[in-house]
N, C-alpha and C positions, 0 to 999 in steps of 0.2 A: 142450480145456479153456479154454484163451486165449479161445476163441470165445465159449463158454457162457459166460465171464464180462462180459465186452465186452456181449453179448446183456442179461443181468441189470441191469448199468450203466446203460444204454441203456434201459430199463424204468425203472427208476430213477428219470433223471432225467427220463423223461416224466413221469413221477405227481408229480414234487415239480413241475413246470412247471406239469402241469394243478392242481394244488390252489393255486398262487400266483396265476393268474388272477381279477377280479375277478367279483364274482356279479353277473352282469347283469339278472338280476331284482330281487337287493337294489335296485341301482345305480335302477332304473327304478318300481320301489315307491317310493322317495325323490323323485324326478321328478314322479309323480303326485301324490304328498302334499302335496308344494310347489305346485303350479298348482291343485289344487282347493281350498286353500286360500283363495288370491288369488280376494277377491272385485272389486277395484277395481285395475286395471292402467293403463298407460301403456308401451309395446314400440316402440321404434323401430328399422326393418329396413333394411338395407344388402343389394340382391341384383345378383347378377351372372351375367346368362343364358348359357348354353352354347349357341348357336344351331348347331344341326348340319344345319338344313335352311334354302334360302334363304327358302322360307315361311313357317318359324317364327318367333312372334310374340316379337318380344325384351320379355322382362320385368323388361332390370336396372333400375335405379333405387331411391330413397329410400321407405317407407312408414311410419305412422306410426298405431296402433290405441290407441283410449282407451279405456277402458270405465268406468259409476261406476253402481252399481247404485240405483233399480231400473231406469232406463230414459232413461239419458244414452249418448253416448258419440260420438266423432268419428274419422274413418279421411281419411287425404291418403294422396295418390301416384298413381302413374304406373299405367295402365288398359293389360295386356300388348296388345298390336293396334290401340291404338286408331288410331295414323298411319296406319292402312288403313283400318278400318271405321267411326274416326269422327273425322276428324281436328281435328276442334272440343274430343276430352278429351285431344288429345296432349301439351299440357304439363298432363296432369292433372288430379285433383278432389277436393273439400274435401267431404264429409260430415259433418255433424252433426247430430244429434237433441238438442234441447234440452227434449225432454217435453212438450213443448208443438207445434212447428215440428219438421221434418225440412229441411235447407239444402242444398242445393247451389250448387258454387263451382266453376266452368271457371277456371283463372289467366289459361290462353293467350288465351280472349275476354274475360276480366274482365265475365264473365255469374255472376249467381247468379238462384237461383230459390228456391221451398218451396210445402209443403202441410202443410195438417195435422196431425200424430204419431197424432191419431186413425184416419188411415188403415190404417196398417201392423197389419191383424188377420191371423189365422193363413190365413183364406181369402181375401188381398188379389190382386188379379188381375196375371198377366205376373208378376216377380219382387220385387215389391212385399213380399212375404210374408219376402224375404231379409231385409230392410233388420231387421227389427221389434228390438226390443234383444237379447230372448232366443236369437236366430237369428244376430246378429252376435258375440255373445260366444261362442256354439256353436263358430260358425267360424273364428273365430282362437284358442279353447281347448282345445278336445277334443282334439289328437290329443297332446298333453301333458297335460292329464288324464289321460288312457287311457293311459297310455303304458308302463303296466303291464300291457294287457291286449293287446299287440301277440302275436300268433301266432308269429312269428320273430324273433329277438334273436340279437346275436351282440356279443363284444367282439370288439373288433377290436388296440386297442392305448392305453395313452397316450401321451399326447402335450401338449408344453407349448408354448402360442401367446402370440401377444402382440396382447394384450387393454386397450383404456381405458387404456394408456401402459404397462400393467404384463404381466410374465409371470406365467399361469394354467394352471393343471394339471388337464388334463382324459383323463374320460375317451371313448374314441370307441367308439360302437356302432350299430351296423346297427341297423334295425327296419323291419319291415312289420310291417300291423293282419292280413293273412293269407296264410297261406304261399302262397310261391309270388306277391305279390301287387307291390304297389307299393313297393319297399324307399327307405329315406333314411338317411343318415349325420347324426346327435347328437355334436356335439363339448361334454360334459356337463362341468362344474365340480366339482374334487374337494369343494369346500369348499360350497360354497350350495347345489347339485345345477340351479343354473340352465344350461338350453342355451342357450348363448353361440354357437352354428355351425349350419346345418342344411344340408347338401346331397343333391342329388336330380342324376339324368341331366338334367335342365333345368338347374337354376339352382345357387349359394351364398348362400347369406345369411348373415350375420352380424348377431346383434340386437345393434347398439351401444348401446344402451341398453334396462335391462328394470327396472321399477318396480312391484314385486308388494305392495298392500295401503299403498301408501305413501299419504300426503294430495297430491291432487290438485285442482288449482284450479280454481274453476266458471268460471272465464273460460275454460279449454280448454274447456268444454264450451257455452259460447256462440258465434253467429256475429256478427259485424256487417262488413258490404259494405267492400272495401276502398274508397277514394277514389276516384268516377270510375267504378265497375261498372257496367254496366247490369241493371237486372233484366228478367227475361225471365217471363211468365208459363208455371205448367208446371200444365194440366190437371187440375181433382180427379178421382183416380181413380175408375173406374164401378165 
């Protein structure tokens, strides 16, 4: 009898464990809501690579994605390989589309270049087609858009970090877009539902800063040469 009860117990306090758990669909419907929102951002990224192979390409470093719709926005940071395959972007590169001009900015040769904005159509040739505004907002938005429509989701646990000087309570949860597929760890904010953490077998990142829908200044989204640059002329595409 002692057993059978212990066994009941035991049931018991699984069900009240399992129903205290947070709903990680709620949790993640919240998440999407919040980013599809955000039409006009500013996200600055803090990563730190896990290099487990000597040939992998280290991608820590600073990043910094702007966006302001319809067709502005500016990205800096560090190019993961480039000290191999081109070591002319290894201290990085300045992106910006001013609607007008498309910029480029090397810091380490203190070279900028530009073309047109009219270039960047859907069928623009080599990776041209990346660049265009709707294409670069895609890819630094979508998987937080979506991020309610991930295949596998898991909580994992909360946990409270220290954040922007302060401690923040978050919750953490797995996700892949499909099972079985590329999974990442969300360390998500009980209060704003912003991802604050994101890691992967690669990397960590930390978005130390994240500015959804906030007024953003058109001077980020201009360029002008620092002092002393050279410019470099870059090709109209064919």
């Amino acid at each position: 009898m002692r057993s059978a009860g212990r066994v009941v117990c035991l049931l018991l306090v699984s069900a009240v464990c399992a129903e205290a758990q947070p709903d990680v669909g709620g949790i993640l419907k919240k998440v999407s809501e919040l980013y599809k929102g955000a039409a006009q951002y500013q996200i600055v990224a803090e990563t730190v690579g896990h290099k487990s192979e000597p040939q992998t390409a280290d991608n820590s470093g600073r990043a910094l994605f702007a966006f302001k719709p319809p067709n502005r926005y500016r990205m800096e940071g560090a190019i993961p390989g480039a000290d191999r395959d081109a070591p002319e972007l290894s201290g990085g590169v300045v992106i910006v589309d001013d609607a007008s001009s498309v910029w480029f900015y090397m810091p380490k040769a203190n070279q900028y270049g530009s073309f047109p904005a009219s270039a960047l159509t859907a069928d623009a040739p080599g990776d041209l087609g990346d660049l265009r505004p709707a294409a670069v907002d895609h890819f630094i938005m979508y998987r937080y858009r979506t991020a309610d429509l991930n295949e596998e989701t898991k909580y994992l646990r909360d946990e409270t970090i220290d954040y922007a000087g302060a401690k923040v309570d978050c919750y953490v949860v797995s996700v892949s877009q499909r099972k079985g597929g590329f999974t990442c760890t969300w360390w998500v904010d009980k209060k704003s539902f912003l991802i604050l953490r994101e890691d992967d077998a690669d990397s960590s990142v930390v978005f130390t800063s994240i500015k959804l829908n906030e007024s953003l200044p058109d001077d980020l989204f201009k360029f002008v040469p620092p002092a002393g640059a050279q410019e470099i002329k870059i090709p109209p595409p064919q």
